[in-house]
C-alpha positions as CSV (number, residue, x, y, z in Angstrom):
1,X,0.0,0.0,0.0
2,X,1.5,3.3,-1.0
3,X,1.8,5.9,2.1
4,X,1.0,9.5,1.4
5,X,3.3,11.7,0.5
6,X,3.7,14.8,2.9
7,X,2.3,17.9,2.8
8,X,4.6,20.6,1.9
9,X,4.6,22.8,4.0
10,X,6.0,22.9,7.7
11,X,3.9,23.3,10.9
12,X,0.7,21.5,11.3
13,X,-2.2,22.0,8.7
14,X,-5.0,24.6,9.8
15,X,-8.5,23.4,8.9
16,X,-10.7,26.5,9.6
17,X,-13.9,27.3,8.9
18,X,-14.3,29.7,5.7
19,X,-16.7,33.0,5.8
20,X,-18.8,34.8,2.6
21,X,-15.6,36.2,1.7
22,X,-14.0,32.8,0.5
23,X,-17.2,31.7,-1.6
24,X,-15.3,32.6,-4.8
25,X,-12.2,30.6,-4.0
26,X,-14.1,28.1,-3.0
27,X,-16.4,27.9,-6.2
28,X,-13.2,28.4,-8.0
29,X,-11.8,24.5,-6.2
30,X,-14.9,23.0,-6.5
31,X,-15.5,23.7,-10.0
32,X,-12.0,22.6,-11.1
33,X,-12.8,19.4,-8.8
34,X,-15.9,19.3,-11.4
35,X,-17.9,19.7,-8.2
36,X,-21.3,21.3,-8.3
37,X,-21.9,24.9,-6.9
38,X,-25.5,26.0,-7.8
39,X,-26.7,25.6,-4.4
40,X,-24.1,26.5,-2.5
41,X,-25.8,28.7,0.5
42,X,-25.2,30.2,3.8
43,X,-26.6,26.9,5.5
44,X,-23.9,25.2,4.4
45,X,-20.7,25.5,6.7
46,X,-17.5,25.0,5.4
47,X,-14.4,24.1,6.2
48,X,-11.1,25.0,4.1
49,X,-7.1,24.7,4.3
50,X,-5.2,27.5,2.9
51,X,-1.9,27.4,1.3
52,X,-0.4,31.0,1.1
53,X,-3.3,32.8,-0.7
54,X,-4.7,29.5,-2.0
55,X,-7.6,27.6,-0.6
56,X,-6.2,23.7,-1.5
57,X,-8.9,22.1,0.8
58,X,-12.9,22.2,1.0
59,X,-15.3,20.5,3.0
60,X,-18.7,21.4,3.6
61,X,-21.6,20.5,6.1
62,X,-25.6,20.9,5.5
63,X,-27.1,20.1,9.1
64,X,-30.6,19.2,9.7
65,X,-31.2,18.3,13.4
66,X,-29.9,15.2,13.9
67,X,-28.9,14.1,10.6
68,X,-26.5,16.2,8.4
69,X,-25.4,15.7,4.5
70,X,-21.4,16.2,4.2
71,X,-20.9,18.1,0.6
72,X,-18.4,19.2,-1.6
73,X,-15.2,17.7,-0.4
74,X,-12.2,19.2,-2.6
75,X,-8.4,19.1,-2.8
76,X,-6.7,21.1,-4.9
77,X,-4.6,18.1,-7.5
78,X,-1.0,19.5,-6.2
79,X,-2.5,18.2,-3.1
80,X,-4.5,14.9,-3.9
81,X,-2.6,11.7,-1.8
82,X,-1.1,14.1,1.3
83,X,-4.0,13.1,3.7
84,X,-5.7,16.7,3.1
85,X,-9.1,15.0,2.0
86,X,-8.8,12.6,4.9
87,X,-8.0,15.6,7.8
88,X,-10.7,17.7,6.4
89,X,-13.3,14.7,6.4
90,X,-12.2,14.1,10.4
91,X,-12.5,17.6,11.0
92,X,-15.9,18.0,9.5
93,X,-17.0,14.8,11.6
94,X,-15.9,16.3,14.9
95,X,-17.3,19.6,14.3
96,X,-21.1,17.2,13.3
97,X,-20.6,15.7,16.7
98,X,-20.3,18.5,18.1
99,X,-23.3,19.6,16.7
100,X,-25.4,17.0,17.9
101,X,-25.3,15.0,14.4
102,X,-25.6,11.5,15.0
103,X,-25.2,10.2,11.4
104,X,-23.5,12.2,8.0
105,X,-24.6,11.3,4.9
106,X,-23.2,11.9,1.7
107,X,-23.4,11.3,-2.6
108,X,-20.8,10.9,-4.5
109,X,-20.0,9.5,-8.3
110,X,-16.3,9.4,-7.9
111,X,-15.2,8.8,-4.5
112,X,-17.2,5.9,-3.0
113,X,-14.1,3.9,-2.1
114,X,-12.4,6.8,-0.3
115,X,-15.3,7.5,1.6
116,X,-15.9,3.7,2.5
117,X,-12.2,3.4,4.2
118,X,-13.3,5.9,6.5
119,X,-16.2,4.1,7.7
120,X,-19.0,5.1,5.1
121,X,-21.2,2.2,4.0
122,X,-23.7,2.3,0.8
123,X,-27.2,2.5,1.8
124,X,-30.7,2.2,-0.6
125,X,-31.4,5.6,-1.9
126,X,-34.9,5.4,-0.2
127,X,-33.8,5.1,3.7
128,X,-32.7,8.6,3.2
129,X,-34.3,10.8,6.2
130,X,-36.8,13.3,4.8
131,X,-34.6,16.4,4.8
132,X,-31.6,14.6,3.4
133,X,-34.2,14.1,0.5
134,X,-36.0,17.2,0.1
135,X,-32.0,18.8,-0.9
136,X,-31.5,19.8,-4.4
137,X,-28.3,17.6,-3.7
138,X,-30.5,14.0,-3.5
139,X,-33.3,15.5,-5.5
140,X,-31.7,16.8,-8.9
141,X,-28.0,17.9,-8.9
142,X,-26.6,14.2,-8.0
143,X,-27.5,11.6,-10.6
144,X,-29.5,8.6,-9.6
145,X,-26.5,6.7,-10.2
146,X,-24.7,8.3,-7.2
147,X,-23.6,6.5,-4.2
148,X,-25.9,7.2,-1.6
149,X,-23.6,7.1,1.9
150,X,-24.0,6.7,5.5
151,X,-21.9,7.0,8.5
152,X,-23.2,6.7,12.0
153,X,-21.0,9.4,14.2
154,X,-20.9,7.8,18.0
C-alpha cells in the first residue's frame, strides 16, 4: 500500500472554517474538482485549508437536526494523496458531533471507495431521512446513479 506523501509545508495543517468572503475561492476548487456549486448557500458551513493565498482544501456541512449531509469535499490536485481529504473529512466529523449530528450522509459519483475506508457504508437511496431528501443535492443535482452514503457518528 503506497503511504502519502507529505504535505509541503512545515507546521501542522489549519483546517478553519471559511466565511462569505471565500465563496469565490471556494467555487473556483470545486468547479476545477468538477464539483457542483448551484446551491451552494449560507446553511452550508464549510471548512477549508489554505496554502499561502490559496484555498487547497474544502469541506462542507448541511445540518438538519440530527442528521447532516457532508458536501463538496475538494483538494486542490498539487494536493490529492497528502492526507488533506482525509483531515478535512475528520475535522468535518468532529465539528457534526459537536453539533449533535448522529449520522453524516453523503453522494458521490467518484469517491465511493475513499469515503468507504473511513467508515461510510452504501445504503438504498430510499432510507434517506426526509430532509436529506428534500436537498436539491438527492433531488436533482446528483444523478440517480450516485452512491448514496451513510456513516453513523458515536
Amino acid at each position: 500500500m503506497l503511504r502519502p506523501r507529505l504535505l509541503r509545508w512545515s507546521g501542522p495543517v489549519t483546517i478553519a472554517p471559511l466565511g462569505p468572503e471565500c465563496r469565490a475561492e471556494v467555487i473556483r476548487l470545486l468547479e476545477t474538482s468538477k464539483l457542483p456549486t448551484a446551491d451552494l448557500s449560507d446553511r452550508i458551513q464549510m471548512l477549508g485549508v489554505w496554502h499561502g493565498d490559496r484555498l487547497v482544501g474544502v469541506v462542507g456541512l448541511e445540518p438538519f437536526g440530527d442528521v447532516g449531509l457532508l458536501r463538496s469535499l475538494a483538494v486542490d490536485t498539487s494536493e490529492r494523496g497528502t492526507g488533506l481529504g482525509s483531515r478535512l473529512v475528520e475535522r468535518l466529523e468532529a465539528m457534526a458531533r459537536d453539533e449533535g449530528i448522529g449520522s453524516l450522509y453523503l453522494l458521490t459519483t467518484t469517491a465511493e471507495a475513499f469515503f468507504q475506508r473511513r467508515g461510510y457504508a452504501c445504503v438504498p437511496r430510499q432510507s434517506a431521512p426526509a430532509a436529506i431528501r428534500g436537498t436539491s443535492e438527492f433531488s436533482s443535482i446528483c444523478p440517480a446513479s450516485s452512491a448514496f452514503m451513510c456513516k453513523v457518528l458515536a
